[in-house]
N, C-alpha and C positions, 0 to 999 in steps of 0.2 A: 657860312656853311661849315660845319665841322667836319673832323679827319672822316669820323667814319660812313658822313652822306657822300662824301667825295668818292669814297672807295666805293662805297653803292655805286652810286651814278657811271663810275669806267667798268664795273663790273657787268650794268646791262647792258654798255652801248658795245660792250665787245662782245656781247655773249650771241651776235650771228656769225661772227667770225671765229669765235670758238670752236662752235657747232659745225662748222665749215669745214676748219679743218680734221674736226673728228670723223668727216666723212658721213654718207646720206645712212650709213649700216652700221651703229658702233658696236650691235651685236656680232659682226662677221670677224673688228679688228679685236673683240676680246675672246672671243672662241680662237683665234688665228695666235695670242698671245698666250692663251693660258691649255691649249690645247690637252698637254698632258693630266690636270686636273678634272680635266671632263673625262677623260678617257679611265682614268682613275676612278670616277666614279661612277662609271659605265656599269658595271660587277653589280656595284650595291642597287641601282637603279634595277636593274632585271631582276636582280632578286626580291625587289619588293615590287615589282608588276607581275614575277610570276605567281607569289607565294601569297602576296596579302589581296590585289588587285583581278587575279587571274580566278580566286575560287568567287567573287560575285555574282560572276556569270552566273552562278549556282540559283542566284536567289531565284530566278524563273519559276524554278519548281516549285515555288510557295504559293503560285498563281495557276498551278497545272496537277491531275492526276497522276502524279508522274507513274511509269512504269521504268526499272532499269532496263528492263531487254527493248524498250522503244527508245530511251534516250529524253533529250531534252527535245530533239525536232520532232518525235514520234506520240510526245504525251498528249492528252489531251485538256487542250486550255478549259479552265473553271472558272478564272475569274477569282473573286474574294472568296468564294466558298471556303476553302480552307483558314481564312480569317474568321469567318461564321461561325464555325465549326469551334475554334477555340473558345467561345461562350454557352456553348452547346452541349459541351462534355463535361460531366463533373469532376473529372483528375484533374482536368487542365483550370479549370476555373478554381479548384482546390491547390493546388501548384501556384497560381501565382499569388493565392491568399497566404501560404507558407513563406512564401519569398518577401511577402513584403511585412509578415509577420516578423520574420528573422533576421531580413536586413534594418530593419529600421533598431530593432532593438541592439541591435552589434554596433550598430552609428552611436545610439545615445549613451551605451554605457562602454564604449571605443572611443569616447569623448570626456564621461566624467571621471571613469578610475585613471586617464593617465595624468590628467587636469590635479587630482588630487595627490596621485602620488610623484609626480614633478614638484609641487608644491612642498610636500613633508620630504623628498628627499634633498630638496634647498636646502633647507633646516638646520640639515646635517653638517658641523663644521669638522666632522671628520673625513681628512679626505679620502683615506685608506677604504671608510668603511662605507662611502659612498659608490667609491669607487667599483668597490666589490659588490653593490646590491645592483649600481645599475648594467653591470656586466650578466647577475646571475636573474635578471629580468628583462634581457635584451637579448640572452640567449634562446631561447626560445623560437623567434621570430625567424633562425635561418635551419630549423629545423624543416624538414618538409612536411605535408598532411599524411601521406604513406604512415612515416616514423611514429607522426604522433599519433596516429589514428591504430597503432600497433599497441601503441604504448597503453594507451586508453581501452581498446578492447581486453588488456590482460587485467590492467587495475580497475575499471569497470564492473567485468566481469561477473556472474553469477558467485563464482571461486575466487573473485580478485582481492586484493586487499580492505577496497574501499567496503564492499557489503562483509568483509570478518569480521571488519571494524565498527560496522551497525549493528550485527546481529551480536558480537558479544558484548558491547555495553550497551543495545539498546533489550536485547533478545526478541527482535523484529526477527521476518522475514526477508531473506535476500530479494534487494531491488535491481529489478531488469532497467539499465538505465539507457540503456543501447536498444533494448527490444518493444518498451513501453513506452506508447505516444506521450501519456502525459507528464515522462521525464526526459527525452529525446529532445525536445526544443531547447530548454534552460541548462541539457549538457551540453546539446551545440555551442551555444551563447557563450557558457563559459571558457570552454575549452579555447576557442576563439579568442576570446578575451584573455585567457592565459597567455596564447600565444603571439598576440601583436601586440597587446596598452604596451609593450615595452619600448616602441620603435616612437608608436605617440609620445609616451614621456621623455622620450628625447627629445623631438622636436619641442615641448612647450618648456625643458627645458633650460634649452637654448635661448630660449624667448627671455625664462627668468635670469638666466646670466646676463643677458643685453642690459636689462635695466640698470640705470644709471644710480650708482649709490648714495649718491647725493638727497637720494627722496627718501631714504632710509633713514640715512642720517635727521635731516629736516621734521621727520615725523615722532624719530626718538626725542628727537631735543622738546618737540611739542609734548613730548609724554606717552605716544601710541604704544599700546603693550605689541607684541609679536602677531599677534592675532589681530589687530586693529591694524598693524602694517599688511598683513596679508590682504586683509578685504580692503581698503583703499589703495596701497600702493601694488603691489603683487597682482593682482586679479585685475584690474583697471586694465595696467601694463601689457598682460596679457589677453585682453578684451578684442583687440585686430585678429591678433593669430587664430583664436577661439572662433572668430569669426569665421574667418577664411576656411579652417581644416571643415567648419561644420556644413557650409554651405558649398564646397566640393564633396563632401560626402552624399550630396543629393543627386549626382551621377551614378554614384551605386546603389542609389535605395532598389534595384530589379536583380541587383547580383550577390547574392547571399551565401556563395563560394561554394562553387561545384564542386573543386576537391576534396574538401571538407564532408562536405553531404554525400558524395558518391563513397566515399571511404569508410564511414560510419553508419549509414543508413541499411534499412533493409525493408524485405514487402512488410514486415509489421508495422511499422513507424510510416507507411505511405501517407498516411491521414493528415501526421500531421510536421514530418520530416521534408515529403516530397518537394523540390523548388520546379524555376521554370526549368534550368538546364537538364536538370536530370532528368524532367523528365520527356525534353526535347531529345534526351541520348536514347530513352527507352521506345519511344514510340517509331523515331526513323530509323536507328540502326538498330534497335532490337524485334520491333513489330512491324519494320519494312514499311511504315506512313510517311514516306520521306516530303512529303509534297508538303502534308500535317506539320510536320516535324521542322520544316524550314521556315512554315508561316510561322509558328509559335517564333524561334529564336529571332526573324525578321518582326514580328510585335515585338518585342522584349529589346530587340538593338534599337529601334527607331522610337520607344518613349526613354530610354536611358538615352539616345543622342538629344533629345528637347531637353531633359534635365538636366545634361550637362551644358548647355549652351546657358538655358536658365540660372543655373548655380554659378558660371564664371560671371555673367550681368549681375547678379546678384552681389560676387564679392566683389565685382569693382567697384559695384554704386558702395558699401554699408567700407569698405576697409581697401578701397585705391589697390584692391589683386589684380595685375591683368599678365598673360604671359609675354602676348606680344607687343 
């Protein structure tokens, strides 16, 4: 018998006398011991039963006619009706064809511009000058949607720089790019895409720093030009990460960023600007359908929690992601 079946074998024939003397309650002598920890975090516990846990109760009224002067015990119960009703009205059915028009495209190209420029900004053996693009493209990100959405309405603009600069070297007509549907989605898009691939290309490239130099070397000695190491060694490498970020992004294919939309948007662009959230804010707290209004955002939380549940099974099975 070797050392370590021995230590097995004393380890289970003690382990009722262990247990013994831990007492029938070992939950009573670590509370009894650690007491001040718990009371420590007594504070934070209430405040996330009053503040995240506490507005739930709300959901009710997704189920009921709500009135405020009856309350939640005073409405009258309906049932799914107001579920019904979200495929019954053309906003709301037009709303979540925006949202998933908007978020999907912010996923695919919030995936390939920072892919590409983590990639070319490898490249760079300067480190000065690295240094300084991925600061002046990661700035951006801790801007707020208010600032930038300020910023964008003056360059924008009918008068803004961006249409001087069409009309005098195209002699076009100034474009409403804020106020016409059929340019309001692809300046979403972008704008979007201005202000976060820089947070992305951080992360992937992180990924290309990991790589081991050694496959760099290996592939020069074979002869691979720069370009021939990218697509085999480089992109390979970063094939998990690509993975993972893509298939957590399938949690937010229903959230297409309310600040964003709320801030830029207006009734001309409804057609084809409007998402779910916006226009869960306009129908309960501006047209008093709270009942409406609750069911849409409780549709829209309950297929984004399946997607997200799907999306982590997802990156565990294709690249070993799991949190816990």
């Amino acid at each position: 018998m070797t050392i370590s079946e021995v230590f097995k074998t004393k380890l289970n024939r003690d382990k009722p006398e262990r247990l013994q003397k831990a007492g029938k309650n070992p939950w009573k002598k670590e509370i009894k011991k650690n007491w001040p920890l718990y009371v420590l975090c007594m504070s934070a516990l209430i405040f996330v039963l009053i503040f995240s846990y506490g507005p739930m109760v709300g959901l009710v009224m997704a189920f009921q006619n709500y009135k405020p002067w009856l309350g939640i015990t005073g409405s009258e119960w309906i049932g799914l009706d107001n579920f019904a009703m979200i495929f019954q009205y053309e906003e709301s059915t037009q709303a979540i064809i925006n949202t998933l028009i908007i978020a999907i495209f912010k996923i695919v190209v919030g995936i390939i511009v920072p892919i590409i420029m983590a990639i070319l900004l490898s490249e760079i053996r300067s480190v000065g000058i690295k240094k300084s693009i991925q600061t002046l493209v990661y700035l951006p990100h801790f801007l707020s949607w208010v600032t930038v959405a300020g910023i964008m309405i003056d360059i924008l603009g009918l008068d803004g720089g961006v249409n001087h600069f069409i009309t005098s070297l195209f002699g076009t007509e100034p474009i409403f790019f804020l106020g016409d549907p059929a340019y309001f989605r692809p300046t979403v898009i972008i704008s979007d895409l201005w202000k976060n691939f820089g947070f992305g290309m951080i992360v992937y490239l992180a990924t290309i720093t990991g790589i081991d130099p050694s496959y760099y070397e290996a592939a020069e000695i074979d002869g691979a030009t720069r370009r021939q190491q990218i697509r085999h060694v480089t992109l390979p490498s970063m094939l998990p990460m690509i993975i993972v970020i893509s298939t957590l992004s399938l949690g937010s294919i229903l959230d297409a960023g309310f600040d964003q939309i709320f801030n830029l948007y207006n009734p001309l662009v409804y057609s084809t600007g409007d998402i779910i959230d916006t226009y869960v804010y306009r129908s309960s707290l501006l047209n008093g359908q709270y009942g409406f209004g609750t069911a849409v955002g409780l549709f829209k939380s309950g297929i984004s929690f399946i997607l997200i549940v799907v999306s982590y099974r997802i990156a565990y099975k294709l690249a070993n992601y799991k949190i816990f």
